[in-house]
N, C-alpha and C positions, 0 to 999 in steps of 0.2 A: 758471594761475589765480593763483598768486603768497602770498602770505601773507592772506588775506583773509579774514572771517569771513562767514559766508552764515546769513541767517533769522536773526528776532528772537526770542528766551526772555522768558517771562515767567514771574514765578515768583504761582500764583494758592493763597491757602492754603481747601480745601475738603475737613474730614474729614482732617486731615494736611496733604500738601504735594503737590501736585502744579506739574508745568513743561509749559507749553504753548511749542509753537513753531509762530511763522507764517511760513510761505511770504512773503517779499517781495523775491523775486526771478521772472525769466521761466523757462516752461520750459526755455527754449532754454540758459539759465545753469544748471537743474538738471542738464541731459541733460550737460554738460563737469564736473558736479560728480559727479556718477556715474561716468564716465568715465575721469577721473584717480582718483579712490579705487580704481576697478577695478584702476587700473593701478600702484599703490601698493601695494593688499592681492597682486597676483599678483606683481611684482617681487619684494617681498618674503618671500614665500613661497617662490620658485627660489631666492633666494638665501639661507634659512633650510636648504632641502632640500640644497644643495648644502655649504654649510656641516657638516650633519649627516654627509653623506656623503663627505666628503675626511676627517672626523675620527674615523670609523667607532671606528678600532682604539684611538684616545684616550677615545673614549664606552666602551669596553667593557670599558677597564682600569679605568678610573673605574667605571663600576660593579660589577665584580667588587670588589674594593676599600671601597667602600663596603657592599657584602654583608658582608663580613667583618669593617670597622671602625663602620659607621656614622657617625662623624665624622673629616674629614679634616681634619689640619690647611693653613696655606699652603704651606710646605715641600712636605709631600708630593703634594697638588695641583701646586704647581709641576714634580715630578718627573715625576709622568704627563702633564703638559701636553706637558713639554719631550721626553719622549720615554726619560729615565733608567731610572724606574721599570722598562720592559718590558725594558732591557740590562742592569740590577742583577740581574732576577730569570731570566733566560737565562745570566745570566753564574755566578748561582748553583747551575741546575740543574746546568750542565755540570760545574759542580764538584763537583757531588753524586753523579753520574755517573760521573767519575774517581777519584774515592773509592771508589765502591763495586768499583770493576772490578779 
C-alpha cells in the first residue's frame, strides 16, 4: 500500500470537538487496508514476544533491581543490559561462600 493516507478528517466543533471521517475510498481498498495493519499489528507482536523472551534473564535482573532501588541510573542499566551486573553478583556470592568456609 505504500506510504499513503486513506479517508478524509474533518474536524466539526459541536458541544466541544469532535473528528468525523469519511470513507472515500472502495471497499476492495479497505479490505488490503485491514489486511496489512493485520499484518503489521501481528508481525509486530512476534517480534515484541520474541524479543521479551530471548531477554528473559535481562528483564528479571532489571526488575529485581529496581524492587530494591527504584531508580536506575545508565551505568548500572548498562550493566544489566550487558550482562556484568548477573557476573559482579555471582562472582560476589562465591566469594562470600569462600569466606565463609
Amino acid at each position: 500500500m505504500g506510504p499513503l493516507t486513506f479517508g478524509k478528517t474533518e474536524e466539526q466543533v459541536f458541544l466541544g470537538r469532535e473528528i468525523a471521517t469519511h470513507k472515500n475510498y472502495s471497499e476492495e481498498t479497505a479490505e488490503r487496508i485491514d489486511k496489512e495493519i493485520s499484518r503489521i499489528v501481528t508481525e509486530n507482536y512476534e517480534r515484541a514476544k520474541k524479543l521479551l523472551s530471548d531477554n528473559i534473564d535481562i528483564l528479571h535482573r532489571l526488575s529485581k533491581d529496581l524492587l530494591e532501588k527504584e531508580v536506575l541510573n545508565a551505568d548500572e542499566l548498562d550493566e544489566i543490559i550487558s550482562g556484568q551486573k548477573g557476573k559482579k553478583d555471582r562472582k560476589a556470592d562465591s566469594e562470600k561462600t569462600d569466606e565463609e568456609a
